[in-house]
N, C-alpha and C positions, 0 to 999 in steps of 0.2 A: 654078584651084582652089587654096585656099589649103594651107600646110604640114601642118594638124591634119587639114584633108577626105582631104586623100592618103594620110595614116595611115588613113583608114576609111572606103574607098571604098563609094561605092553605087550600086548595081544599076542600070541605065538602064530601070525598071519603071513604066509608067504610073501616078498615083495616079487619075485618074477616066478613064472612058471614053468620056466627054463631050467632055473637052479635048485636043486634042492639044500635047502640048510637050515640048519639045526634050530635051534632054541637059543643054548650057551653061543654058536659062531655067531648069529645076528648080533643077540647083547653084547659080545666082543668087539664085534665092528664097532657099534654104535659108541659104545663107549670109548673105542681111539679114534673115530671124526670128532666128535665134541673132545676130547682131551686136545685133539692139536689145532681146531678155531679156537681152542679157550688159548692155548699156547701162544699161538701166531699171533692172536688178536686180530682176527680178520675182522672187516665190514660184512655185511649180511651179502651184500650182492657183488662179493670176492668169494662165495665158499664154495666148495665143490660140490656135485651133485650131493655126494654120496654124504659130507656134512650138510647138506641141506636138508636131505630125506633122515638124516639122525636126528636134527635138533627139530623137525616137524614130528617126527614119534615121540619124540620127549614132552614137547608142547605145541601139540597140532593146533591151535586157538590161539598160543600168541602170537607165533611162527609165519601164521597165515595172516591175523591181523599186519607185521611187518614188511610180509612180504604184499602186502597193499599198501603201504605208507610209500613203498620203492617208486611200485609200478605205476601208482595214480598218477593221472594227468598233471601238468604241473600249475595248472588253472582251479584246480580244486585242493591245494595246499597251499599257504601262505609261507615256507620256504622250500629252496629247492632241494632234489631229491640227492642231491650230496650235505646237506647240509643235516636233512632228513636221517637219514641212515650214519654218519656222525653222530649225529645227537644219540642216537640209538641204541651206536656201540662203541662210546666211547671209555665207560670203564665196566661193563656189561659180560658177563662169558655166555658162549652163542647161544646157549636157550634163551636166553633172555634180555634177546635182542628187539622185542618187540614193544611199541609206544604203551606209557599206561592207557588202561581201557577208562575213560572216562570222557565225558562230553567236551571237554576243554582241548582236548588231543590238538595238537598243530595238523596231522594226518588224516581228522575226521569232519565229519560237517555235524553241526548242531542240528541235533533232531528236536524241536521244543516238545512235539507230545514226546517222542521217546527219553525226554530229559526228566529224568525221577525230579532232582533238585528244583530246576524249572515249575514242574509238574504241583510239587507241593509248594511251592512258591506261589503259585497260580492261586491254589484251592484256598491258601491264608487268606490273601488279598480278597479272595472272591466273598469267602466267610466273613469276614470283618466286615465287608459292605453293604452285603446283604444282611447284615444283624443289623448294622448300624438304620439300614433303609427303614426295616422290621423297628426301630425302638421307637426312631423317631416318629412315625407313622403311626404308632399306638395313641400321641401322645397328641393325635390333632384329629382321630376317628373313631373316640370313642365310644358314640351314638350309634355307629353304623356296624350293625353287628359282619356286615359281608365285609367290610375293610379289613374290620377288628380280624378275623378267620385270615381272610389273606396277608396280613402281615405277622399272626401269630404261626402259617403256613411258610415263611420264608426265616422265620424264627428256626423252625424245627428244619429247613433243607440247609441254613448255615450249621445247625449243630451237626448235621451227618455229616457234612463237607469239614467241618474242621477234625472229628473223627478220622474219616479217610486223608487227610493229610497227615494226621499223627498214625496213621496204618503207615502211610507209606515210608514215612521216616523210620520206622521199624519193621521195615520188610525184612530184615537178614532177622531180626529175633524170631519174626512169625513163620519164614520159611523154613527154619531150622526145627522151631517149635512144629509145622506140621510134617516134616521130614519123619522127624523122632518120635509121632505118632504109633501107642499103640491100637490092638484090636478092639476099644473101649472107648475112643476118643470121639469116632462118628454117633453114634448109640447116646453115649451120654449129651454129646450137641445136639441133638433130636431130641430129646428127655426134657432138657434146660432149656429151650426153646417152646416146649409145650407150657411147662412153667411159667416162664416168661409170659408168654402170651395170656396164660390163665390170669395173671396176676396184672397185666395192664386190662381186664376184659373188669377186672373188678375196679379197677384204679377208675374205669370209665362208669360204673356206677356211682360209684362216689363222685364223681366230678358232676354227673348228671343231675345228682341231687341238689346238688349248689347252687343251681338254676333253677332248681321250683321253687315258686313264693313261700313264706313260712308259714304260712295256713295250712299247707295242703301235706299235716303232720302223717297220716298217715302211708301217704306216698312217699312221703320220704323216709321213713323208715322204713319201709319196701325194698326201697334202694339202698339206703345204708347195708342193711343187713345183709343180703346177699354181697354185698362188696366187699366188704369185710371179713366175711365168710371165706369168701375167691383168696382176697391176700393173705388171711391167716391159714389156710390150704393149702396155697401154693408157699408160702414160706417152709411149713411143713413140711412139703413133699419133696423141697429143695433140700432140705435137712439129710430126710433120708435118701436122696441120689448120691448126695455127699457120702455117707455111710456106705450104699449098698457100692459103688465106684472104686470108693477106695478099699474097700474089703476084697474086693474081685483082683484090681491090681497087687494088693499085699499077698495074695497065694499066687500072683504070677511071676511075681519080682522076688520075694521075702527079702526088698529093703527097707531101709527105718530112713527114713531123711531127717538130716541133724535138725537142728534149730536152729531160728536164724541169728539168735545173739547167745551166748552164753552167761549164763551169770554170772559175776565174780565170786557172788558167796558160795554157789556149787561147787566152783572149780576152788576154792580154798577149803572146803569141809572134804574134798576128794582128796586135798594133799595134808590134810590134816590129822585126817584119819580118827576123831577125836567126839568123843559123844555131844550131844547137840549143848548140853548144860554146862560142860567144859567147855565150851568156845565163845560162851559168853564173857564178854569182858567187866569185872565188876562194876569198874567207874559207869557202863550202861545200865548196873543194877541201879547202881545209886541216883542218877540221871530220872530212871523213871519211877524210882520213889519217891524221890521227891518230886518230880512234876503229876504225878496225883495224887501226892499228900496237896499240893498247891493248889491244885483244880478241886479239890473240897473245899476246900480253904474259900476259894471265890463262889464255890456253889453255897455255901450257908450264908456268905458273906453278901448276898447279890440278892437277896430276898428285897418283897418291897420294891422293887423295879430302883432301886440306886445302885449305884456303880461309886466306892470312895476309890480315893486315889491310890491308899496303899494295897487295896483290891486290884484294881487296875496292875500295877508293878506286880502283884502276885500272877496273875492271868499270864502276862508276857512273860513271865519266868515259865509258866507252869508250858507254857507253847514252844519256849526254845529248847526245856529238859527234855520234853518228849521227844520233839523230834530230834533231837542230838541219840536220846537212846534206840531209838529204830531205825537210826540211817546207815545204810551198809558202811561210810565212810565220815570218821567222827570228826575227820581233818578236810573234807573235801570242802569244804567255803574256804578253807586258806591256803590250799593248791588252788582252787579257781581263780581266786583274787593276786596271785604269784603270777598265774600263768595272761592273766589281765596285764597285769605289769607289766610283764614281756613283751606281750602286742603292741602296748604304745610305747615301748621302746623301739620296737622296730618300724614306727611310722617313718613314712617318709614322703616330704610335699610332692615329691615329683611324680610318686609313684601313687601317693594317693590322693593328692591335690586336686581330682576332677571328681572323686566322691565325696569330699569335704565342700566343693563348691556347690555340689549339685544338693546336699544336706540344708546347706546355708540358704539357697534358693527356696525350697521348700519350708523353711520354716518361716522364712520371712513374707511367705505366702499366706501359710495358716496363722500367722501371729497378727498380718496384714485384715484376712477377713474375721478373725475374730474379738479382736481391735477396734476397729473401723466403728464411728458414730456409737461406741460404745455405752456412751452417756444418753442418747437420745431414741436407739433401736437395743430393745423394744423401750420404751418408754415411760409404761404404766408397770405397779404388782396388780398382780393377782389378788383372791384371799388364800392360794399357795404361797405363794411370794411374802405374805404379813404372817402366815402362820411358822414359818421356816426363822423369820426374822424375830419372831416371837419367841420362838424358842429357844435361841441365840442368845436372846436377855435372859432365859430362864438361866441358861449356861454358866453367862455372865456374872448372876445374882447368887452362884452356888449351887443349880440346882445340875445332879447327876446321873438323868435319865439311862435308863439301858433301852429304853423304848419310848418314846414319844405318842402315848395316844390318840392325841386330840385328832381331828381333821383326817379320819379315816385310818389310822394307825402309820408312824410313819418311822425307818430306819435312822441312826442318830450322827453318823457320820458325817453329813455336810453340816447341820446345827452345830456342832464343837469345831468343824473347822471353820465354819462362819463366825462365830465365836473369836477364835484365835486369830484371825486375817483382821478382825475390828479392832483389835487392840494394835494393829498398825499406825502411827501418828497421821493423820490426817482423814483417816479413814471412816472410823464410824461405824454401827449399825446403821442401815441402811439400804436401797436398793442397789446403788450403784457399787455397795464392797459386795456386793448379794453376785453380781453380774461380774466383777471383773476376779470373784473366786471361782465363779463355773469356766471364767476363760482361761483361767491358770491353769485348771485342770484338764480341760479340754487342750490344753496346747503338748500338755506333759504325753498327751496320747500317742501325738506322732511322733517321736523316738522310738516309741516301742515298736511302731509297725514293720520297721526294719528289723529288728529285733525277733518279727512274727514272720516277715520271709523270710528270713534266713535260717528259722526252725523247720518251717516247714517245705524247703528246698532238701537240707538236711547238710553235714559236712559235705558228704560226697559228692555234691552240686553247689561250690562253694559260688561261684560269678553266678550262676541262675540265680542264687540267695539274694547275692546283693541287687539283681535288677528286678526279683520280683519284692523285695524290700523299699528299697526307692518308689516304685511304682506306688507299692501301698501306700506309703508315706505322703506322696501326694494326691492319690486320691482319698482318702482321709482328709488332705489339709483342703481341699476344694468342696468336698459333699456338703451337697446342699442341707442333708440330713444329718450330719453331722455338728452344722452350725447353725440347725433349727432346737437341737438338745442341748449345746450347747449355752446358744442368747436365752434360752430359757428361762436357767439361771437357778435350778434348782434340783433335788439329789440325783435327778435322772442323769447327769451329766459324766455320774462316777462309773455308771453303768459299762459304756463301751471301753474305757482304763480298766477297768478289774476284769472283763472279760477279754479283753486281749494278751492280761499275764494269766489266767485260766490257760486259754487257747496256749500261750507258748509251752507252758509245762505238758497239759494234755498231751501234746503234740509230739512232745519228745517223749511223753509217758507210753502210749499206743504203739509208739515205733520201736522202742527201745526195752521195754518193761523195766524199767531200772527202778529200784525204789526210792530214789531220790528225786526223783522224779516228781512222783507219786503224791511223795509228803509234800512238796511244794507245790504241784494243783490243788492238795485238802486245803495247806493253810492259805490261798488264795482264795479257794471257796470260799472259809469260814469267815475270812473277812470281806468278801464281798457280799454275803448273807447280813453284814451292817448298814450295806450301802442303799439299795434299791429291792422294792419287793420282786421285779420280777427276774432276780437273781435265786428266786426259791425253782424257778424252775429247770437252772443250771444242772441241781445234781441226776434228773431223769435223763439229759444229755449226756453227761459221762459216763451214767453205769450202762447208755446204749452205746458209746463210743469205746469201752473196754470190752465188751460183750463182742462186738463186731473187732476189733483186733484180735481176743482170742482166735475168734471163728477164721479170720485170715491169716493170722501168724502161728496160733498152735496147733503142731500139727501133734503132740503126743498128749497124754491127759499132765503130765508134768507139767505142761509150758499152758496148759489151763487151771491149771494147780497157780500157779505162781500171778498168775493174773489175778486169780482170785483172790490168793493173799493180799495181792499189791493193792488191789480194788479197796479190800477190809483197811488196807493202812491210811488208803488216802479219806477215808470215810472215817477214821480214826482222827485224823489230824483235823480235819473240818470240821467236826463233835469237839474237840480239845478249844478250839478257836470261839466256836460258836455256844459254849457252856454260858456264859448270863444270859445270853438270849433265848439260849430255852430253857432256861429258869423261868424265867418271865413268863415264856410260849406256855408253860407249866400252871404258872401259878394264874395268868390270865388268856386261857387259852380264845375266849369271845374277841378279845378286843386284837390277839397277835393275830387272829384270821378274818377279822372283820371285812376288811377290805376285798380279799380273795373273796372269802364268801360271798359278798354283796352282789359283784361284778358276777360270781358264777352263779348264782339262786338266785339272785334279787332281794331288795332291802325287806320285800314284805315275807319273806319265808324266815330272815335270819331275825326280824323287828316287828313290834304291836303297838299300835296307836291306843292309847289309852282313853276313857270317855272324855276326860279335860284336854286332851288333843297331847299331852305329854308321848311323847316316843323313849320305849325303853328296849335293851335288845334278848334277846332269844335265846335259845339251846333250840334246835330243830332238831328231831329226831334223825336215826339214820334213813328212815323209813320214808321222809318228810323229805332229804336231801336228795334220795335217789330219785323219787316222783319229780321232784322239780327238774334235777337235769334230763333226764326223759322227755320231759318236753320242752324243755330246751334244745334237743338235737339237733331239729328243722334250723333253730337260728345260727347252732353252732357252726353248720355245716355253711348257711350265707356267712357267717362270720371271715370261716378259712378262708371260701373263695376271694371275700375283698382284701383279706389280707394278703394272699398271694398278688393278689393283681397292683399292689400296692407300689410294687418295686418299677413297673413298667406301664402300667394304665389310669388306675387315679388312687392319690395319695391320703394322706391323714385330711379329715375336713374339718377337725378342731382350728380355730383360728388362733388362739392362745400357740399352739404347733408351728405354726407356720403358714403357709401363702395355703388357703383350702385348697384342697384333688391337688397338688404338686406332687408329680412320684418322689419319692425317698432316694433313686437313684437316677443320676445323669442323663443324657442320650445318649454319654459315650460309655458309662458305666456299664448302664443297661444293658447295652449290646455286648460288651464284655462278659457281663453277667451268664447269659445263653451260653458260650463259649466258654466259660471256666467250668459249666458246667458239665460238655464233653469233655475237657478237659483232664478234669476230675474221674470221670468214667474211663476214658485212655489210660490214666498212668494207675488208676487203681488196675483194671485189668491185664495194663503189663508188671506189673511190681507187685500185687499184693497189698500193700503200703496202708495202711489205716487211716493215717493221717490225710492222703488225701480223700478216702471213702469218704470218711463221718463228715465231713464239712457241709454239703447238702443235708446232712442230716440234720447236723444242729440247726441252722437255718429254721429248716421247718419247725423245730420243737422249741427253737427262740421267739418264732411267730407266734407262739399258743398264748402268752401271757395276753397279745391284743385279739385273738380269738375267743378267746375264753372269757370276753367281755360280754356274757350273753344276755343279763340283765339290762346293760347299755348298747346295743347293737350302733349306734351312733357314734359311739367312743372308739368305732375301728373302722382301718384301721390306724393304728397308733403308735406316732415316731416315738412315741416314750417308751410306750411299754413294751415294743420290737426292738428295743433298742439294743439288746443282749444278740440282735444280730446283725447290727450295723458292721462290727468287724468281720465277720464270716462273711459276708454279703460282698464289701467289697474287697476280701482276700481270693473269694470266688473268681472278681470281674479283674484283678491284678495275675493270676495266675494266669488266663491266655496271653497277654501282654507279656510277662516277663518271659513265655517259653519263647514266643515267637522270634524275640530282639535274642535270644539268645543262641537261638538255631540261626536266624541271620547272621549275627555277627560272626558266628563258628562253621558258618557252612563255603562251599568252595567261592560264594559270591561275597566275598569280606568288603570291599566296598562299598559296593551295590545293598548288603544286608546292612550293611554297619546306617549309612542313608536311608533305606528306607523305615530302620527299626526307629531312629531317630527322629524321622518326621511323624512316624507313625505315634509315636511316645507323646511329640510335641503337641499334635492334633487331638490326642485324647485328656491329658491336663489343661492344656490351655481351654479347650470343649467345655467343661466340668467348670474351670473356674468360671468363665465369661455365666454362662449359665446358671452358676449360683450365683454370681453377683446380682446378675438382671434381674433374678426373680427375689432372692430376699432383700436385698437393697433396693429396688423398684418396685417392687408390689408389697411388697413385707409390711412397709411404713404405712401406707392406705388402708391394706386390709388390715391391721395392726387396730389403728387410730379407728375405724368404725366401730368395731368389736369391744372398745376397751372401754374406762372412765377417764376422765381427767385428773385424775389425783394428785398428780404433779402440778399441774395450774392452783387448783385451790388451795394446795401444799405451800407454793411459794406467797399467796398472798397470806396465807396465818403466822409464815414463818417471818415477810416482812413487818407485819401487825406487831406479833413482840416483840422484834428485835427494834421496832421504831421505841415500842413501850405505850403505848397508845392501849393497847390491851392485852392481857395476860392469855394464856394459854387453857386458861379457865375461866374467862370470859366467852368465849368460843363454841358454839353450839352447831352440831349435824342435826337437819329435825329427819329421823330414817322413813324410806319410800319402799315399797316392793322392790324387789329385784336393782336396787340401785345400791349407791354407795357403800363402801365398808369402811365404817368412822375410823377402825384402827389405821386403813394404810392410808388415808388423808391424815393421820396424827403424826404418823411415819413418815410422811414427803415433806410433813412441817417441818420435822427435825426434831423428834421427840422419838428418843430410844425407849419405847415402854408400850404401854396401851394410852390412848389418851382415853378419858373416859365419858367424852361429853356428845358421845352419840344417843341422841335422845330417840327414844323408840316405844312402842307401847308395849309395857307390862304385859297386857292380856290379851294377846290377839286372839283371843276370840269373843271377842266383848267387843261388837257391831257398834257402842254406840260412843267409844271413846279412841281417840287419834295419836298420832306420835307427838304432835304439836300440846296435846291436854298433860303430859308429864314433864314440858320444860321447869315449871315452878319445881317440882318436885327434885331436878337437877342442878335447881339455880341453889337450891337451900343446902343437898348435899355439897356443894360446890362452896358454904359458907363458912362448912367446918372440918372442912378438908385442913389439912397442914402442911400439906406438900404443894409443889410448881403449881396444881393446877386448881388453887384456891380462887374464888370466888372476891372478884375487888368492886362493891359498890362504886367506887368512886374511878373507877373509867368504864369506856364505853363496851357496850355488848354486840356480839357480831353472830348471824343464825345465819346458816345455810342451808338451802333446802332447795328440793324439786320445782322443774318448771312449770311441771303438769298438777303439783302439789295446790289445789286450788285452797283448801280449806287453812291448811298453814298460813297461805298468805291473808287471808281473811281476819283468822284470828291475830297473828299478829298487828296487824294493823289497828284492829280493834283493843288490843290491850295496851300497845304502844303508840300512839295515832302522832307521836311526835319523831317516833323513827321514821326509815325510808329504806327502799328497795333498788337493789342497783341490779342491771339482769347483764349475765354474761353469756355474750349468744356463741352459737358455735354453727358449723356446716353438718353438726349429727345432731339430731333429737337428744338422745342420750348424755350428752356433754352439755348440756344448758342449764344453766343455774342461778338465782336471787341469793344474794346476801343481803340479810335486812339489817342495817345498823343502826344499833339504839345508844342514842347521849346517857351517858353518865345517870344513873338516877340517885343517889346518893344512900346511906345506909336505909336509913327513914321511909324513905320512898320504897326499898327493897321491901324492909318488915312487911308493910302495908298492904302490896301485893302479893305477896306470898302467904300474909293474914288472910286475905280474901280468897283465894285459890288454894291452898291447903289445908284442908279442914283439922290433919295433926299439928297444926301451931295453935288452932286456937284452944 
């Protein structure tokens, strides 16, 4: 029997009942009919019976299909039946004379339900519309809880449907997969199913509790607990299935399944053959002696919360010895940067000229809205905005904080680079180098996002990279939420840049365990651990995104061994980086946790009001910390739920944030978002793959920072402090989009896909943008300007007052009200890089019977013997600024000055109205005399 017959044996089955014959005479025949239609080169409908009946046992399915391509009517094929059967066999030998089997066949008719391609084409389209119905619909009934349920119901029937279209596009992996089924495969799908079920039965207590008021503590810890319980159980019992499954198959099989990557330094210590202390290379001794001799060196050196400069130069040496000494390859930054070289060598316009246009497009999108009325949105600072700016001139002045405590404890990163962009010529301390440093930053973000699909496509899916790269890129450059952290304008802005070089190393680290990897997500941590506080809550994400690779990729305890090392190195390097900071954490462990604390206990558990009304802060016991969050749990658990819903139902209600209840993500995000999320679920359960598992995960555990606001339940949730999930979030809602346009383009409909991936692309960018513009640029500025002060308006008249010369800058008086004005950032919009210091305010606030207005004398005298700018000039005029509603200020001044005069500047908000009283000249004389009479230490 020849090599082709034994591929496709046949039956030893009589063909007549006449003849008897053998086994070998049939194969014989059969085999010289097919040898002389291969010879001849006959057409299908020239063969003779007896090649007919051989090439139908060879291939009775395609034989049969051909021999209907012949015979069909000629009204049901679009050419005729010589043309037909030509095409067929024209360089073909006779088996395989038959049309391919696929829906396009010239011989067949389009079945649309029987059309697989069709079919999952269908479920896309259907998916994408029904999310998109479901987003938009969230976003206009959110009163109505039976709305809210049916469009959060059409939410969950697009996520099964776009499932079942990524089944179906893997039908040959999963029919093979269930072909190759052993006796342990049905058993344990009933097992993992009961699990499953146990563990959404608890997912629904929790979610239940999120819905009772925060009063009813009892009950919800009723609920908590048992939920808890369910998922920590069924995590458990998942464990051991795992165990008891694959022990039962390893005595059925007794085989070891490789790994899926091999180390390099294994397979080099296997040909080395050579003890472990022999294969260390010295120059790595030296490497890492000296980089912690260096890192003592900055740790004694760092006391005192200063950071000097030759400190600093030691720190960055002490971070490049180290990791040049732990990385498996001591040259590989300059093979990378070679093999960089190479790439843009081999550019070429024609071939890449539509992803450099489409680059250029996008950036000048994101550069466009974050740009835009930059000088006028947002308009006002904060007292963030003057404390940030303030510490800028500490900078400025010498000073070299490793930690900034003031105003809640604050990271020191954007202060030295505020700092450094001021000393730009024209630029300044001020708000607007303040805004257009958080926009340089924010703009630096979108490069990387290409950079972040194309990691986590991986090489192997080089075109998916690039179009789920792109994708991100611009939704990035559009999110609303995006360029709500961004106009900001303050350190939250560095948040989603250092989480998105995290996220690329991660990414490659889980997929690949390399330790180079590894060391480059630590020292990304350590230095994003300078940037934003709720960057502390990044490292609980990785050691649950290394944990869950293990758990999917090693399958032996070695490739759990090695994760673990690799985990200890990147925890290594991020400790190496992070060394002054927790010097400081160390030596001032109140003030490095103040903040967290505050937001998780509450000010009164970690601070004591003293009987003079003085606030000093605390050590709370551990016993004191547990009691508090305890009953904090009811709120905790309202906290999640709004932070979940934050993304699709209503958004941050801070107005300093953005437009109040605006969701964080688009309409067309949104609905993306659902869909990245089966997404994510599909290709981890055909691939394994870590990198797309953990993405939902971090998600959620990037949301804890504005959950975990449980002292302020008002503060969530919060585009700031979720901000560590803005790129996960929309690398989520970018992942359905780039499979989709990618299976289009490459599926047998290349036209048709290539069109509608394209339109479909179009309608979701262009969606995003239209939509952030309308709402920050058209509601932004309103809700903006109620919420804020004027400090810019009374800024420009102080700053034209000096610059006429009319009156000094210490001439100039705030008389302070409640809850109003902060004299610094009115000193600030004047153009004075410092504090000014003529915010007049009462010493004692708790002394009922005297006013802010009773210590101007006492300002005007310091203000006499001052020696700097903001000295005190009898001989020009005096200018006081005060409240509208300020009745007593105006009173007394008039009464002391009855030759001054009040000029009122109205406004359309209460808030924004204000009297300047301007006083003539009194000359020195006149000063003494009144300051004689009103300050009792002159006389």
């Amino acid at each position: 029997m020849s090599e082709h017959d034994a591929d496709n044996p046949i039956e030893s089955t009589d063909l007549s009942s006449d003849d008897q014959i053998t086994e070998d005479s049939l194969e014989a025949r059969i085999e010289y009919a097919v040898a002389e239609a291969r010879a001849n080169d006959l057409p299908f409908d020239e063969l003779t019976l007896s090649q007919l009946i051989a090439t139908f046992m060879q291939a009775p399915r395609r034989t049969w299909g051909t021999f209907l391509s012949v015979v069909r009517p000629r009204w049901m094929a679009p050419q005729s039946q010589e043309q037909a059967a030509t095409s067929a066999t024209a360089s073909e030998p006779a088996a395989e004379f038959v049309a391919p089997e696929s829906p396009a066949s010239p011989g067949r008719r389009r079945n649309l339900i029987g059309d697989r391609t069709m079919l999952q084409m269908g479920l896309y389209i259907v998916a994408i519309m029904l999310s998109w119905w479901a987003s938009a619909s969230l976003r206009t009934v959110v009163t109505e809880e039976s709305c809210a349920a049916f469009s959060i119901g059409l939410m969950v029937l697009a996520f099964f449907l776009w499932l079942a279209a990524m089944a179906i596009g893997s039908r040959n992996s999963l029919r093979e997969w269930w072909e190759g089924r052993d006796g342990w495969l049905v058993p344990e799908l009933v097992a993992r199913a009961i699990v499953v079920l146990t563990a959404l039965i608890g997912l629904s207590f929790l979610f239940d509790s999120m819905d009772e008021p925060v009063n009813e503590v009892d009950r919800i810890l009723n609920m908590v607990g048992p939920g808890l319980a369910l998922l920590i159980g069924a995590g458990l019992v998942w464990l051991v299935l795992d165990a008891v499954f694959a022990r039962l198959r390893w005595g059925a099989t007794k085989l070891k399944r490789a790994s899926d990557v091999e180390d390099p330094d294994d397979t080099e210590d296997d040909v080395l053959n050579l003890p472990w202390y022999m294969r260390i290379h010295p120059a790595r001794v030296l490497l890492l002696f000296g980089g912690i001799s260096f890192s003592g060196l900055v740790w004694f050196d760092t006391d005192a919360n200063s950071f000097q400069t030759v400190t600093f130069y030691l720190w960055l040496a002490s971070i490049i010895m180290i990791a040049l000494a732990i990385t498996p390859d001591m040259l590989g930054i300059w093979r990378w940067f070679r093999r960089l070289m190479a790439d843009f060598g081999q550019f070429h316009w024609r071939r890449h000229g539509p992803a450099v246009l489409a680059f250029i497009v996008i950036m000048v999108v994101g550069v466009h809205l974050r740009l835009q009325d930059l000088h006028e949105l947002p308009s006002e600072m904060t007292s963030d905005h003057v404390e940030l700016v303030l510490d800028a001139v500490k900078v400025l002045n010498g000073e070299r904080d490793i930690f900034f405590a003031n105003n809640g404890g604050r990271e020191p990163v954007q202060m030295y680079l505020m700092a450094l962009l001021s000393m730009v010529p024209g630029l300044g301390i001020n708000h607007d180098t303040l805004k257009l440093l958080a926009a340089l930053e924010s703009i630096l973000t979108i490069p990387l996002m290409l950079w972040l699909g194309r990691e986590l496509a991986g090489p192997e899916r080089r075109r998916l990279g690039w179009y789920l790269g792109f994708i991100l890129a611009a939704l990035l450059a559009t999110s609303y939420w995006h360029l709500t952290v961004t106009r900001l304008a303050l350190r939250i802005v560095l948040m989603p840049l250092q989480m998105s070089l995290i996220l690329i190393f991660l990414v490659r680290a889980v997929r690949y365990n390399h330790r180079a990897d590894y060391i480059l997500a630590g020292i990304m941590l350590g230095f994003g651990l300078y940037m934003y506080q709720a960057m502390r809550m990044v490292p609980v994400a990785i050691v649950l995104a290394v944990l869950l690779a293990a758990y999917l990729r090693g399958h032996t305890l070695r490739d759990w061994f090695h994760y673990g090392v690799n985990l200890v190195v990147l925890a290594l390097m991020a400790l190496i980086v992070f060394l002054p900071m927790l010097h400081y954490s160390v030596e001032q462990p109140e003030q490095f946790w103040r903040r967290t604390a505050g937001r998780l206990l509450g000010d009164d558990v970690i601070q004591e009001v003293a009987e003079d009304g003085s606030i000093t802060s605390r050590d709370p016991s551990l016993v004191e910390r547990v009691d508090a969050f305890s009953k904090n749990v009811p709120q905790l658990m309202s906290n999640m739920r709004n932070a979940l819903m934050m993304f699709q139902i209503r958004g941050d209600g801070a107005w300093i944030n953005g437009v109040p209840g605006t969701q964080a993500l688009s309409t067309h995000a949104g609905a993306l978002f659902v869909l990245g999320l089966a997404a994510c679920l599909a290709l981890t359960l055909r691939t394994r793959d870590p990198a797309y598992a953990m993405l939902p995960m971090i998600v959620l555990i990037m949301l804890l920072p504005s959950a975990l606001s449980i002292a302020f339940p008002n503060e969530n949730p919060s585009n700031t402090r979720a901000s560590g999930a803005l790129p996960v979030a929309l690398l989520i809602s970018a992942l359905p989009l780039g499979l989709f346009i990618d299976w289009a383009i490459h599926s047998q409909m290349k036209r048709i896909g290539l069109v509608l991936s394209a339109v479909v692309t179009v309608l979701v960018v262009s969606g995003s943008y239209f939509e952030t513009h309308d709402v920050y640029f058209g509601q932004m500025p309103q809700s903006y300007e109620i919420s804020t002060f004027n400090y810019s308006e009374v800024g420009q008249i102080m700053y034209g007052l000096a610059l006429s010369g009319d009156v000094p800058y210490g001439n100039m008086f705030m008389i302070a009200s409640p809850h109003w004005w902060d004299h610094r950032a009115v000193g600030l919009e004047a153009g004075i890089e410092g504090i000014w210091p003529n915010g007049v305010y009462d010493y004692d606030g708790n002394d009922d019977l005297t006013r802010s207005i009773d210590y101007l004398p006492y300002f005007i005298r310091d203000g006499l013997i001052r020696g700097n700018q903001f000295v005190f000039d009898p001989n020009s005029n005096i200018e006081v600024f005060y409240n509208v509603s300020d009745e007593v200020t105006a009173t007394q001044l008039q009464e002391w000055f009855p030759q001054g005069h009040a000029t009122f500047y109205d406004s359309p908000h209460e808030r924004r109205k204000f009297y300047r009283f301007t006083i003539p000249a009194l000359g020195l004389e006149a000063v003494n005399e009144f300051l004689a009479d009103k300050v009792p230490e002159i006389n």
